[in-house]
Structure formats: structure tokens, C-alpha cells
C-alpha positions as CSV (number, residue, x, y, z in Angstrom):
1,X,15.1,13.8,0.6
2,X,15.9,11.2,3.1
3,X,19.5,12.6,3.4
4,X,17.9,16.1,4.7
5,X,15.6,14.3,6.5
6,X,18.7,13.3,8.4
7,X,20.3,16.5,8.4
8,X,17.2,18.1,10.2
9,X,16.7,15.2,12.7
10,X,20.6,15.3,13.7
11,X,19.9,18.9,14.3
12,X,17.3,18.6,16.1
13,X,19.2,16.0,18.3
14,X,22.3,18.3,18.9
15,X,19.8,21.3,19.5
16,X,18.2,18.9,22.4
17,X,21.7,17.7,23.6
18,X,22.9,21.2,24.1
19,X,19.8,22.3,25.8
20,X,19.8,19.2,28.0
21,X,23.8,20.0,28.8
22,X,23.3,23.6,29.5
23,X,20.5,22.9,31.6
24,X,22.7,20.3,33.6
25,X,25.9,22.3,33.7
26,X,25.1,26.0,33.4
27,X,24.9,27.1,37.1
28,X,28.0,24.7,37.9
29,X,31.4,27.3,38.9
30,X,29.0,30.3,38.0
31,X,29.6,32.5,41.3
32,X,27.6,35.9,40.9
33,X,28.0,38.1,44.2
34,X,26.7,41.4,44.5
35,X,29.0,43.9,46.8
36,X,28.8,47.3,48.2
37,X,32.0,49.2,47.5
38,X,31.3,50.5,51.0
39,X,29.3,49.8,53.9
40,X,28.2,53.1,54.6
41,X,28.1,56.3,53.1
42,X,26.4,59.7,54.6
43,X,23.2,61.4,52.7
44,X,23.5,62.4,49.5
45,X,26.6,61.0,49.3
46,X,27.3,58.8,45.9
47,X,28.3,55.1,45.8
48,X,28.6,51.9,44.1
49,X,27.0,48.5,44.3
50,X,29.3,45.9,42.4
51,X,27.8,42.7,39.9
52,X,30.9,40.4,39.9
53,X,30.0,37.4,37.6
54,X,33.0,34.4,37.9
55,X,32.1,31.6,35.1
56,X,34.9,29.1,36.4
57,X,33.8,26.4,33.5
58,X,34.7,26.3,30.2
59,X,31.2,26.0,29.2
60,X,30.1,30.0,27.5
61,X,26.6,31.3,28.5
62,X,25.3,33.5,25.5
63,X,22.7,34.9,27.7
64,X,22.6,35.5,31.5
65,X,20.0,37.8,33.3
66,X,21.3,39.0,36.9
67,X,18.4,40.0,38.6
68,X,17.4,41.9,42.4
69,X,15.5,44.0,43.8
70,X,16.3,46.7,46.6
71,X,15.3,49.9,48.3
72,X,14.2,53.0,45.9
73,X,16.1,55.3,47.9
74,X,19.5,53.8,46.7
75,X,18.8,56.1,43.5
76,X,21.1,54.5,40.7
77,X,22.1,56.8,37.8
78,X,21.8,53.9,35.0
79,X,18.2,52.8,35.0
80,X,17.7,51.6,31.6
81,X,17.8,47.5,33.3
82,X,15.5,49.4,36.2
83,X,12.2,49.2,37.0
84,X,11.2,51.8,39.7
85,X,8.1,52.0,41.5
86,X,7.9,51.1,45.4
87,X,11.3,49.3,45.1
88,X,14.1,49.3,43.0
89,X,14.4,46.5,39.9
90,X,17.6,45.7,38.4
91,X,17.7,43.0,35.5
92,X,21.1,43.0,33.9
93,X,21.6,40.9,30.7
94,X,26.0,39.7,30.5
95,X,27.5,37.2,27.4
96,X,29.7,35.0,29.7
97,X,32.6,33.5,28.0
98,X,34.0,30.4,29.7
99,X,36.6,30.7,32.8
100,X,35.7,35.0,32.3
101,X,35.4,37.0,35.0
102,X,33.1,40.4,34.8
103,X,32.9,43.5,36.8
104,X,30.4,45.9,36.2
105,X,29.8,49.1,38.9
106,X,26.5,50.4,39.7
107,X,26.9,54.2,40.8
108,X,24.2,55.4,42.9
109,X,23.1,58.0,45.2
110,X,22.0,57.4,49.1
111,X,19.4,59.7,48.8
112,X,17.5,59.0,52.4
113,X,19.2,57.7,56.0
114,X,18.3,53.6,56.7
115,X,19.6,50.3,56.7
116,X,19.4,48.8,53.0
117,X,19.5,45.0,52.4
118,X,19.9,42.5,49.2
119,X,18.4,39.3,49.5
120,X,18.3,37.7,46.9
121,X,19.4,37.3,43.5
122,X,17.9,35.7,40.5
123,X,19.7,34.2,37.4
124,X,18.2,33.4,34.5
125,X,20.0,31.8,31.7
126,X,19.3,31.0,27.9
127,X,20.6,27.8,26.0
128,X,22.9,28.3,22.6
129,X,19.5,29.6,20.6
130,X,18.0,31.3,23.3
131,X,15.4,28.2,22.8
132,X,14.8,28.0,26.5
133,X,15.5,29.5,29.7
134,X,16.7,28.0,32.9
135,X,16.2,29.4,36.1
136,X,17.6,29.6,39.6
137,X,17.5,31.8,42.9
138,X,20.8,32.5,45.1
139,X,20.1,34.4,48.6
140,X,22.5,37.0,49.2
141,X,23.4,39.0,52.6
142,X,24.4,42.2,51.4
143,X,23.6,45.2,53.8
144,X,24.4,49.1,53.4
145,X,24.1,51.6,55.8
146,X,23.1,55.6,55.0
147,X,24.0,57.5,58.2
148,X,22.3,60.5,58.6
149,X,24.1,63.6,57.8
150,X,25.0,65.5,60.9
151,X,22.2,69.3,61.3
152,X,23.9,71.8,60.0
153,X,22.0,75.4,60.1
154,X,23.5,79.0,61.3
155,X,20.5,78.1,64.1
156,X,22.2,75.2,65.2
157,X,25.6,76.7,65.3
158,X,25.3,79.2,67.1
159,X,23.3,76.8,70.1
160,X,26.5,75.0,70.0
161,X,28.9,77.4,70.7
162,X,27.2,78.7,73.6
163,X,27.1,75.1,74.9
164,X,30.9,75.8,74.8
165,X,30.9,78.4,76.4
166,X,27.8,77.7,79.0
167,X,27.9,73.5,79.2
168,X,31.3,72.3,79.0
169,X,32.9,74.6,81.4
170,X,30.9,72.8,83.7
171,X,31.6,69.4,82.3
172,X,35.5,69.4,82.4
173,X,37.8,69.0,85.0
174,X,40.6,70.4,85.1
175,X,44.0,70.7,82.9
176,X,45.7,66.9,82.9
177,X,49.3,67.6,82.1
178,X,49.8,63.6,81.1
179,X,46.8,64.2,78.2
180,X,47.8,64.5,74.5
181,X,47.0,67.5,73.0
182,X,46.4,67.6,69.0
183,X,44.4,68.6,66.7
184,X,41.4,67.6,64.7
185,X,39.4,68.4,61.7
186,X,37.2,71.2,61.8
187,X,33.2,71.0,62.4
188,X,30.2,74.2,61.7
189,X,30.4,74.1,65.4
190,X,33.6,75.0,65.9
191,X,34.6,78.4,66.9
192,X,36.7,80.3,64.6
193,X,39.5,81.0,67.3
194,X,40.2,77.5,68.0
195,X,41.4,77.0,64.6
196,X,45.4,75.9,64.7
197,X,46.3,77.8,61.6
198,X,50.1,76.2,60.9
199,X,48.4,72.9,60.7
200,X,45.3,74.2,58.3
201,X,48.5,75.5,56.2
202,X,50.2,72.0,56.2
203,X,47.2,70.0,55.4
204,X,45.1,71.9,53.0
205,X,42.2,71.5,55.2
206,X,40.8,73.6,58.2
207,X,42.3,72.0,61.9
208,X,40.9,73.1,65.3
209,X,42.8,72.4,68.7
210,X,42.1,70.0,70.9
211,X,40.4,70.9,74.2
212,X,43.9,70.7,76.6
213,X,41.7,69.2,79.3
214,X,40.6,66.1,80.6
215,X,36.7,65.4,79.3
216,X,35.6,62.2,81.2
217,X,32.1,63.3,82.4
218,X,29.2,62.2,80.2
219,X,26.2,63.9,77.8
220,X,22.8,61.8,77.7
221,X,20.8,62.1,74.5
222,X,17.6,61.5,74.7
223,X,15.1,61.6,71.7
224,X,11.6,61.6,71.3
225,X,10.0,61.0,67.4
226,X,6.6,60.2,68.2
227,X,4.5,61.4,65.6
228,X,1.0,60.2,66.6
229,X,-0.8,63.7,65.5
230,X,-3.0,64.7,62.4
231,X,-0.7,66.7,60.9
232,X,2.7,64.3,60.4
233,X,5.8,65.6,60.8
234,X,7.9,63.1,59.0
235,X,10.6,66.2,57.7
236,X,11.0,67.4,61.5
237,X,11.5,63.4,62.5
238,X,14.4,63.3,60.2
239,X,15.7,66.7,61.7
240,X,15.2,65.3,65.1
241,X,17.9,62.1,64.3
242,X,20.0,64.5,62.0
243,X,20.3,67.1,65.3
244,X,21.1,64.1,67.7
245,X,23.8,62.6,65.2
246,X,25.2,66.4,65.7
247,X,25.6,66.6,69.0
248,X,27.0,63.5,69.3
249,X,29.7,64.8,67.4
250,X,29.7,68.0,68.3
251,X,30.6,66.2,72.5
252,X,32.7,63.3,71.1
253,X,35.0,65.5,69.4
254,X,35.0,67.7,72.7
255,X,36.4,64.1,74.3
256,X,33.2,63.7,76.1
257,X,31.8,60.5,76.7
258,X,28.0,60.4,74.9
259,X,25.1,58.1,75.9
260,X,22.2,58.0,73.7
261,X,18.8,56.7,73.6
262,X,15.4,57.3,72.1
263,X,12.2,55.7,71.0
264,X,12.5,54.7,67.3
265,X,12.6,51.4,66.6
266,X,15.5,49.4,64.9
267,X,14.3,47.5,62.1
268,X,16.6,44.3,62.8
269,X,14.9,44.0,66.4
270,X,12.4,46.5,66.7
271,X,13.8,47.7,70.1
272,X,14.1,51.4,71.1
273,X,17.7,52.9,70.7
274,X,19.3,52.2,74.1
275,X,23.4,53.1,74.0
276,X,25.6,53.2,77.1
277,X,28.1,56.1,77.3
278,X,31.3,55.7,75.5
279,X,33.6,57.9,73.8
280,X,36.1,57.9,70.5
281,X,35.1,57.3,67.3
282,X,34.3,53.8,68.0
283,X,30.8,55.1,69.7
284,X,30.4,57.7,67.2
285,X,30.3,54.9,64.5
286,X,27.8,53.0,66.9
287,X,25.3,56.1,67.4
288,X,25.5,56.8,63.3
289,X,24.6,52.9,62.9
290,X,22.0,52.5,65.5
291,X,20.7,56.1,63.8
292,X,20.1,54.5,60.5
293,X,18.2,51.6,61.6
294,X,15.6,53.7,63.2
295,X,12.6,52.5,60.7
296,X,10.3,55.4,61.2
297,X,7.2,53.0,59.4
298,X,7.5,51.0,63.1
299,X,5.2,52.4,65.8
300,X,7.3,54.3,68.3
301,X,7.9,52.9,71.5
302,X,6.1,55.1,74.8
303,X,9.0,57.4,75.4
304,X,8.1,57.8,79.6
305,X,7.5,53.9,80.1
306,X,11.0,53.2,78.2
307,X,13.5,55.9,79.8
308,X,11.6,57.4,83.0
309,X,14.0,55.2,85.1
310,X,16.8,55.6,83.3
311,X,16.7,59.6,83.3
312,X,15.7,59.7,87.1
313,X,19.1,58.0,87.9
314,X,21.9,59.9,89.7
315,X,23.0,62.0,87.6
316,X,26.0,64.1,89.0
317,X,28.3,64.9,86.4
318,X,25.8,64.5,83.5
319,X,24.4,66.8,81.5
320,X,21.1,65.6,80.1
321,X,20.0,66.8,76.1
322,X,16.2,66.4,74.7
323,X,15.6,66.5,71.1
324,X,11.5,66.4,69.8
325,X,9.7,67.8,67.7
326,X,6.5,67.5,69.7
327,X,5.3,68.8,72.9
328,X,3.0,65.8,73.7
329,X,1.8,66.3,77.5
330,X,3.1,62.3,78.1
331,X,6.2,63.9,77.3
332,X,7.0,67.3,78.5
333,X,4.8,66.1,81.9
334,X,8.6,64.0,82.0
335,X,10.5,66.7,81.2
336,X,8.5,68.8,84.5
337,X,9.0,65.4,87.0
338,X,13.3,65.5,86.0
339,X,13.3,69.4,86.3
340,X,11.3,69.2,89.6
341,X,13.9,66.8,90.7
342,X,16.6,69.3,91.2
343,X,18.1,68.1,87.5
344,X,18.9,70.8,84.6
345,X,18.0,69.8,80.9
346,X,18.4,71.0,77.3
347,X,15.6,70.5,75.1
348,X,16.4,71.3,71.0
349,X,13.1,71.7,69.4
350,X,13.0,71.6,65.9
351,X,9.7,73.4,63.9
352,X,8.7,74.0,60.3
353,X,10.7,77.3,58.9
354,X,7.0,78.6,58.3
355,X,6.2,78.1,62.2
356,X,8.0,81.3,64.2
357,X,5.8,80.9,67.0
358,X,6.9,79.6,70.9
359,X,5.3,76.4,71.8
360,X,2.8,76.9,74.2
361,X,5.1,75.8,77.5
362,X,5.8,77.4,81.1
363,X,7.5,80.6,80.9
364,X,10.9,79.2,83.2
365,X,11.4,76.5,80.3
366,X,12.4,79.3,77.5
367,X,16.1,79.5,78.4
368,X,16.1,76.1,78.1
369,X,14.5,75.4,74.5
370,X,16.8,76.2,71.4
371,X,14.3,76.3,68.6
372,X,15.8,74.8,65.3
373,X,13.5,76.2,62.3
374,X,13.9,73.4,59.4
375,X,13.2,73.9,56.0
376,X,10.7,71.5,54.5
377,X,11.8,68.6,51.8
């Protein structure tokens, strides 16, 4: 009796000396990093989030719980270790052998434009018995960005090859014989006759020609996503970003130089989008960027008091784009003050596919409206 006695209190003793020593060493060398496999994708475009668990010690863990939490709009195709209601919960359960390393991919779909952020991560980790549990919390800094996927509609198209043939005639000077001339990939803009067909037959994949002249005058978009009505128009606010990020390439691949600004708010500043003129992809990347951190939950900033001064400026040598949804009187009384000023303006309107009527506006603004009709998600 006495010698199980002994045999159940040594137990005991080595089941409270491992607990004590897991609790005291588990978390040393454990490194667990979550990482984007990139840092941005378009919509609908699929990715992968990486858990990468290092256990430098020699010490095993028979049970580790990797836990965070992000945006349900990152829609992850494995969601048995998901809980999904207005964010997305990931607890992952790994055996962690000592001085192992462990790699395990997420794939997931960017279903919606934003900015998407991990903060934190929680571990939770289990003695030899899975007696007790000890827990910790590690912040993290990982970001993601979903640009929006560039408008594409027959609509839309068609608007921009008559800018081609009505707008940048007037924005180019002319033929530089010192300028490169190449070639680029093709866009839905793109007219079929500037298609370089030996180079489409080299690479596989449709190349235009470069514009052979010298593109150093400037486009201003301007946007307007106020949605203060009844009725909201959340479908024709995405539209709205999804047009500009269009047009920007639609004029940056023309060589133009693009300046951009509207009155959604960023959700790391919550300032309006304000973005001098530049050209190259280096400004396309900043317009797709400042496009995704428009947090449409933010109350829009007053579109007059933001960019009345900035739009009344001197403007030779600028053409000068509107995109809303809306026809609010703050706004198209704007509109009437910078056309009464001498200046000439585009305005792309987009409207529910249902809607075929004309909004109610001055008869001398139709030529300049190009209604977009967007179907509704």
C-alpha cells in the first residue's frame, strides 16, 4: 500500500513539475508570425495569409491554439477553425515538436475593396496532459490591401474611346522624336487598331502601341460619394471608386500625368483623398492604395468646402473629370460656378441598371454627362 502510495504521490509531483516547467518555458523561442503572401491583391482575386510557427527550444508543445481575428470580407475557403459572424475567427490547433518549424497557408478570397489589418494574435498552450492551459497575447502589424478592380462595362468603353478621340487630342503636344516608343499591355479601353499584332504573337498576350507623343499635361479626378439620402446607394459608391480607379488607368497608360481627389475618408487618418499629379505606375499604385482606404462607414467630408479652391485654380492644360452618383444641389451648384468660369468638365454618373431616366439637370450639361448604368450586387 505504502509503496503505491508513493508511486501516486511521485506522480503527482512530476505531473506538477512539468506543468510548473511548461508554464515557465513554453513561450521561450516560440516565434508565431502571421504573413500575407502579398500585400495587395485586386477583387475577387484569391490569396493566402501564412501561420509560420518556429519552436526554437527543445522543449515539444502537444497542444498550441493560434488564434486571430480579422475582416469577414477576407473570405477563407477552410473554415472548419472559423467562426464567422461580423468578423472573421480563426483558432488553429498545431503539435509542436521541439526546434520544428511549421507552415500552414490560408487561401482566401478578397471578396470587397479596403484596407485589412491583424492585430493581434493569441496563443494558448496545454501542458503534457492537457491538465492546464497557459495563455499569452502577441500584437502583430500585418496589413493587406484589396484595390478596387478597375469599371469595366461596354458603357464605359465606349466613353473612353471617344475621350481618345475628343480629350486627348487636346491634351498632347506634339510628336517628341527623343521619346521611347513601346508597347504595353492591352486594357477594355483600348481601341482595337492600336493593337501591335507581332508583339501580341510573341508574347501570347494582347499588346497595344504606345501613344508616339509627348503626354505631359494633366487629368484632375475629382469624386464625390456622399450618400446622405433615404434611399443609400452603397452599390453605386463602390462603382463611383471602381470608375475613378479606371480612368486613372485608362490616362496613366495614355502617359498623362493624373491628380486625384475626393471626399471619402481614409481610415488610417480620416482625411479626404487629396493626390498631386504624377504619372508612371508609381502613382497608379498610390491612387489604387489611397482607393482602398476609403472607409465608406466614415461620414464624408463636404465635397465644396474641401476642393472649391483647388478646382477654381488655373487650369490651362487641365482637363478636369467628375465622378458621383448624386446630383446633390451643394454639389452640382459647384459644378455650374467652374463651368461659369470659362472651364470645361466631364462628369461620369453612374445609376442603378433599373434607372434609364436623365437626371433632372440643365439641358447644356447633357453632352457632358456619360451615364454608366451599374448592375446591383
Amino acid at each position: 500500500m505504502m509503496k503505491i502510495i508513493g508511486i501516486g504521490l511521485l506522480t503527482f509531483l512530476l505531473m506538477r513539475l512539468a506543468r510548473k516547467l511548461y508554464e515557465k518555458l513554453w513561450a521561450g523561442k516560440l516565434d508565431v508570425r502571421l504573413e500575407f503572401a502579398d500585400k495587395s491583391l485586386f477583387e475577387g482575386e484569391k490569396g493566402e495569409l501564412l501561420e509560420i510557427i518556429e519552436n526554437g527550444k527543445r522543449l515539444p508543445l502537444p497542444m498550441l491554439k493560434v488564434k486571430f481575428q480579422t475582416d469577414r470580407n477576407l473570405r477563407f475557403t477552410d473554415s472548419d477553425s472559423a467562426k464567422v459572424t461580423d468578423l472573421y475567427y480563426r483558432n488553429d490547433i498545431f503539435q509542436v515538436k521541439g526546434r520544428e518549424r511549421i507552415t500552414r497557408k490560408l487561401e482566401f478570397t478578397a471578396a470587397k475593396r479596403g484596407y485589412y489589418r491583424i492585430h493581434n494574435i493569441d496563443l494558448v498552450a496545454g501542458d503534457p496532459l492537457l491538465s492546464s492551459e497557459m495563455v499569452e497575447s502577441r500584437q502583430t502589424a500585418q496589413y493587406f490591401y484589396v484595390y478596387p478592380a478597375p469599371f469595366v462595362s461596354e458603357e464605359f468603353r465606349r466613353s473612353l474611346q471617344q475621350l481618345n478621340g475628343e480629350l486627348l487630342t487636346k491634351l498632347h503636344f506634339p510628336e517628341d522624336p527623343f521619346e521611347y516608343r513601346g508597347v504595353r499591355e492591352y486594357q477594355p479601353f483600348d481601341d482595337m487598331r492600336s493593337i501591335n499584332w507581332k508583339a501580341s504573337a510573341k508574347t501570347g498576350d494582347w499588346k497595344v502601341n504606345q501613344k508616339n507623343c509627348t503626354a505631359l499635361q494633366t487629368v484632375r479626378l475629382f469624386f464625390n460619394i456622399e450618400d446622405s439620402g433615404i434611399l443609400k446607394k452603397d452599390a453605386m459608391v463602390e462603382a463611383s471608386i471602381q470608375i475613378i480607379a479606371g480612368l486613372a488607368a485608362f490616362f496613366l497608360n495614355q502617359g498623362i500625368r493624373v491628380s486625384c481627389y475626393g471626399n471619402g475618408r481614409d481610415i488610417l487618418n480620416g482625411e479626404p483623398v487629396h493626390i498631386e499629379a504624377g504619372a508612371g505606375a508609381g502613382q497608379m499604385e498610390q491612387i489604387y492604395r489611397a482607393l482602398a482606404r476609403i472607409d465608406t462607414n466614415l461620414k464624408t467630408a463636404d465635397f465644396t468646402s474641401c476642393f472649391e479652391r483647388e478646382l477654381m485654380k488655373a487650369s490651362t492644360g487641365i482637363t478636369t473629370v467628375f465622378v458621383s452618383p448624386n446630383a446633390y444641389e451643394n454639389f452640382t451648384g459647384l459644378l455650374r460656378r467652374f463651368r461659369l468660369s470659362g472651364q470645361e468638365c466631364l462628369w461620369f454618373y453612374p445609376v442603378p441598371e433599373t434607372e434609364k431616366q436623365m437626371p433632372e439637370l440643365p439641358e447644356e450639361w447633357k453632352k457632358d454627362i456619360r451615364i454608366l448604368h451599374i448592375a446591383q450586387r
